[in-house]
C-alpha positions as CSV (number, residue, x, y, z in Angstrom):
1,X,0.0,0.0,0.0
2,X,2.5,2.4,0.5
3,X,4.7,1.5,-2.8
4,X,8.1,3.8,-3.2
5,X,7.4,5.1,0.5
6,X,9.3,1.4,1.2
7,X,12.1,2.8,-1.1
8,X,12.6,5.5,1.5
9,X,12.2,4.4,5.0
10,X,14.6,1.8,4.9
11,X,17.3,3.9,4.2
12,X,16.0,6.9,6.5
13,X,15.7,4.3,9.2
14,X,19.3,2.6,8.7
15,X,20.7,6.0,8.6
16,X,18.8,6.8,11.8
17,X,20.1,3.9,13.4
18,X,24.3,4.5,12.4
19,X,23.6,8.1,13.4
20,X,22.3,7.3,16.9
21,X,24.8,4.0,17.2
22,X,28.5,6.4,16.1
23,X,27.2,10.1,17.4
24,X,25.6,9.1,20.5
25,X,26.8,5.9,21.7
26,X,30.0,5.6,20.1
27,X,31.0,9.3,19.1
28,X,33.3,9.4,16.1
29,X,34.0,12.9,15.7
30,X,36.4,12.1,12.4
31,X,33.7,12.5,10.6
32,X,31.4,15.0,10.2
33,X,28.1,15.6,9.0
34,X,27.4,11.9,10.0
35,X,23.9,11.2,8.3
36,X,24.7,12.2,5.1
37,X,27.9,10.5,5.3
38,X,25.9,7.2,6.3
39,X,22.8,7.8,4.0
40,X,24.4,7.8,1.3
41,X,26.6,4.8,2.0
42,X,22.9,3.1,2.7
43,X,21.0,4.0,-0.5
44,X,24.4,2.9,-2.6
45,X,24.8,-0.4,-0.3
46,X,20.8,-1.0,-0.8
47,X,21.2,-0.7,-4.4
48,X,23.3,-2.8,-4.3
49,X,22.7,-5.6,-2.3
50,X,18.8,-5.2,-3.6
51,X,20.0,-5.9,-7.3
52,X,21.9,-9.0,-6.6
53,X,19.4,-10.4,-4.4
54,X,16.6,-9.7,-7.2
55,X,18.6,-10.7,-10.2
56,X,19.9,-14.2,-8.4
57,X,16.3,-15.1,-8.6
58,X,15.1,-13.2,-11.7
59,X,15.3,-16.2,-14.2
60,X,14.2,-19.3,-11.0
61,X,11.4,-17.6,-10.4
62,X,10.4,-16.7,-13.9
63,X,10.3,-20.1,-14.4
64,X,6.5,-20.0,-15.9
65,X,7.6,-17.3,-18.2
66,X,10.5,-19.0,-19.6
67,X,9.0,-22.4,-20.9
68,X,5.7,-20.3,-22.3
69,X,7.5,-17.2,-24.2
70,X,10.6,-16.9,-26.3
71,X,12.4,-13.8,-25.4
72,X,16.0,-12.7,-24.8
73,X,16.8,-14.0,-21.4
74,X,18.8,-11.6,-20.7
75,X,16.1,-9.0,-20.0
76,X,15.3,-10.5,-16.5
77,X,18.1,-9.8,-14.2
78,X,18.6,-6.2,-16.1
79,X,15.1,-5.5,-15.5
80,X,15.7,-6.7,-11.7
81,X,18.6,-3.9,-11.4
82,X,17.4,-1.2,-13.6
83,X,14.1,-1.1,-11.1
84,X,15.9,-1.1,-8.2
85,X,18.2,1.3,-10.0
86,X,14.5,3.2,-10.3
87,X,13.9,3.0,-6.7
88,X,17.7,4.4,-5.8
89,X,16.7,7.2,-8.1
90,X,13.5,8.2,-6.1
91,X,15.6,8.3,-2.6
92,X,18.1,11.2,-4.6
93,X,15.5,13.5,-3.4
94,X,15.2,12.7,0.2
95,X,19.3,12.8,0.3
96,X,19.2,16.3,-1.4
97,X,16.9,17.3,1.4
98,X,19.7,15.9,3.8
99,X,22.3,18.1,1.8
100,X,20.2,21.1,2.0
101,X,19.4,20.7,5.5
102,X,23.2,20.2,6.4
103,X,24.4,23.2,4.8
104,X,26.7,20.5,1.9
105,X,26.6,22.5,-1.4
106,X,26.6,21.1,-5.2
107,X,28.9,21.6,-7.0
108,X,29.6,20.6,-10.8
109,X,30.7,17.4,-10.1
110,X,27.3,16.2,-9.8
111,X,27.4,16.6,-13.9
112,X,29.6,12.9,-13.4
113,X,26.5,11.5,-11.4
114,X,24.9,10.0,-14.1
115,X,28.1,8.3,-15.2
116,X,29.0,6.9,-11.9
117,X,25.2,5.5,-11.7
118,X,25.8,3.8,-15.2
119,X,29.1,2.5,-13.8
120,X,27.4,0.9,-10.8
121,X,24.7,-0.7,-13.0
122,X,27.2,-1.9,-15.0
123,X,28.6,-4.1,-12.3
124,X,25.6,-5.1,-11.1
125,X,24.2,-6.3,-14.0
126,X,27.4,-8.5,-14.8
127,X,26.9,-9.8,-10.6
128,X,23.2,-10.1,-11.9
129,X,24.0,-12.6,-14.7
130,X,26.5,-14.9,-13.2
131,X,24.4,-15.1,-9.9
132,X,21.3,-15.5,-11.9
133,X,23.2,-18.8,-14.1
134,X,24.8,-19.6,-11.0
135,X,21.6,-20.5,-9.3
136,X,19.8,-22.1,-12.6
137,X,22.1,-24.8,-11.8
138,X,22.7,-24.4,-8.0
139,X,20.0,-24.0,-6.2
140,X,21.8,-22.6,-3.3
141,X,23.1,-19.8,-4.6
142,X,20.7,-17.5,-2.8
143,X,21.4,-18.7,0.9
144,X,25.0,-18.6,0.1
145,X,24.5,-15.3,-1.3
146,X,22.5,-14.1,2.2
147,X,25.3,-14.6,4.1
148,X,28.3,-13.4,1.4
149,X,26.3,-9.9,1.2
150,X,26.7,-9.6,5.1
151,X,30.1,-10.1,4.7
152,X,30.3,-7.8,2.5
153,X,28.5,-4.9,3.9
154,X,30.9,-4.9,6.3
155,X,34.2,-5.2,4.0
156,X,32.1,-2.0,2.2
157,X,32.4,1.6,3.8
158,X,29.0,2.0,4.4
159,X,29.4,3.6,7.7
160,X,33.1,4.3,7.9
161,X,36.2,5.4,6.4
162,X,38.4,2.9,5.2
163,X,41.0,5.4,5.7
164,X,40.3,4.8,9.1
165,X,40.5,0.7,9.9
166,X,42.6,-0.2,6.6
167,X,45.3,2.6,6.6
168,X,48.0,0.2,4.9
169,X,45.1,-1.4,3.1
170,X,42.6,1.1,1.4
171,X,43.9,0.7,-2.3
172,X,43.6,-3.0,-2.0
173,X,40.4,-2.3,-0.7
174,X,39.3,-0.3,-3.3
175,X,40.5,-2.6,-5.7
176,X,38.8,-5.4,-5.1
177,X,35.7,-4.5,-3.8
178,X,33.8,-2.5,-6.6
179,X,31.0,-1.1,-4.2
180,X,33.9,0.5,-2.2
181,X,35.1,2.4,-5.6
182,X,31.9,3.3,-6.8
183,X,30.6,4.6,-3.1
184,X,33.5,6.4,-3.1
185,X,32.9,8.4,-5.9
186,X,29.3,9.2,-4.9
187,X,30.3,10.6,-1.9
188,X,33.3,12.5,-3.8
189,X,30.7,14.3,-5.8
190,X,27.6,14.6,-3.3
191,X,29.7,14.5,0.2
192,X,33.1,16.2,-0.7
193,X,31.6,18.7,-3.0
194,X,34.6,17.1,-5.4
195,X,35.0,15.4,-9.0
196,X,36.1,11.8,-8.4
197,X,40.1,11.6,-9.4
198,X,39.9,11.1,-13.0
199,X,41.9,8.2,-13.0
200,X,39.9,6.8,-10.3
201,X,36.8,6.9,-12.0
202,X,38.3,5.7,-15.6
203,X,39.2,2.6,-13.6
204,X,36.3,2.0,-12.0
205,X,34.1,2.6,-16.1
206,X,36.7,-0.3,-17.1
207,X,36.3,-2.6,-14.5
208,X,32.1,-2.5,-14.7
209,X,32.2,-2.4,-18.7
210,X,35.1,-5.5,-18.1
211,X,32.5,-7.4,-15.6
212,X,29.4,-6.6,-17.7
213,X,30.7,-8.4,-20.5
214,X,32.3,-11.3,-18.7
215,X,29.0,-11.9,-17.1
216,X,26.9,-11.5,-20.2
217,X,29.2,-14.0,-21.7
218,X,28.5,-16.3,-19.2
219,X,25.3,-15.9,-19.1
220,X,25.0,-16.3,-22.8
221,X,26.8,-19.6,-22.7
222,X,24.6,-21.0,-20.7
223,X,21.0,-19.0,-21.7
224,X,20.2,-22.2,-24.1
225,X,20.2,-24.4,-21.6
226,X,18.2,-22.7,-19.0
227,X,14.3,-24.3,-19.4
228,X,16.1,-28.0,-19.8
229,X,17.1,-27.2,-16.0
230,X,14.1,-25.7,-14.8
């Protein structure tokens, strides 16, 4: 009943509770402006995590679909992240608000926005289409994925500076966790009031087109296949 309200509370509510949890409880004073430092880490995190969750099951559970219709396959775990890439969109809003109401200007980095959005969908949709052949075959994939995505929020700077707990490690970090490279570039342009490092950014654009491709191969190679195993 409430539709794209859902979109928002979550993230309000997560935010709420780092806010309270590292300004009240446990004060860290390194950083400041805390919720929009943590709201944004939430709405990129739930994007995220949201996508690959969706798009693990967006070809099981179209099962129906698949052995009645002949269309490209590949439609169903894009379709899985471009909505929740819909649904990230509607929460800009509310974090302008938070902006706003913290006294954070704009400045023209946000002109790179749109390309680090497309460079975030581009990851996800190659995580979409392994995880979605992945779990064709192995049914498991889901579970396993439940507890890998916890693991993960917290190898991810949601709440944090990496800066702070990896010193010695942030590159690595950034390296080989792509969330932490594309958060980092949001909160570059809507946290920092900065452009992402040029560099930085080109990087990240290879490594999502690099992964979209790998996992549209795969999932290609195996697209034939699919309504034999379900």
């Amino acid at each position: 009943m409430l539709g794209v309200i859902w979109c928002l509370l979550n993230p309000l509510a997560m935010t709420l509770i780092f806010t309270l949890l590292f300004t009240v409880f446990m004060p860290n004073k390194a950083i400041s402006n805390f919720p929009v430092f943590a709201l944004i880490g939430v709405l990129v995190w739930n994007f995220h995590a949201s996508s690959i969750v969706g798009g693990i099951q967006s070809i099981t559970a179209n099962s129906a679909l698949l052995t009645k219709t002949h269309f490209p396959r590949e439609l169903l775990p894009l379709s899985m992240v471009l909505s929740n890439g819909v649904n990230f969109l509607f929460a800009i809003p509310i974090l302008v608000a938070f902006l706003m109401l913290f006294g954070i200007g704009i400045g023209w980095g946000l002109l790179l926005l749109p390309i680090v959005v497309l460079i975030q969908i581009g990851f996800l949709a190659g995580f979409a289409f392994i995880f979605a052949t992945a779990n064709v075959y192995y049914r498991d994939t889901g579970i396993i994925m439940e507890s890998l995505l916890l693991a993960w929020f917290f190898l991810t700077p949601v709440f944090y500076q990496p800066q702070d707990l990896f010193p010695e490690w942030q590159r690595l970090l950034y390296i080989v966790n792509p969330v932490a490279s594309v958060l980092a570039s949001y909160r570059d342009i809507l946290y920092s009031n900065a452009a992402p490092e040029g560099l930085f950014l080109l990087r990240s654009a290879t490594e999502a087109g690099a992964f979209l491709i790998f996992g549209w191969l795969i999932f290609h190679r195996f697209a034939d296949r699919f309504v034999e195993e379900l």
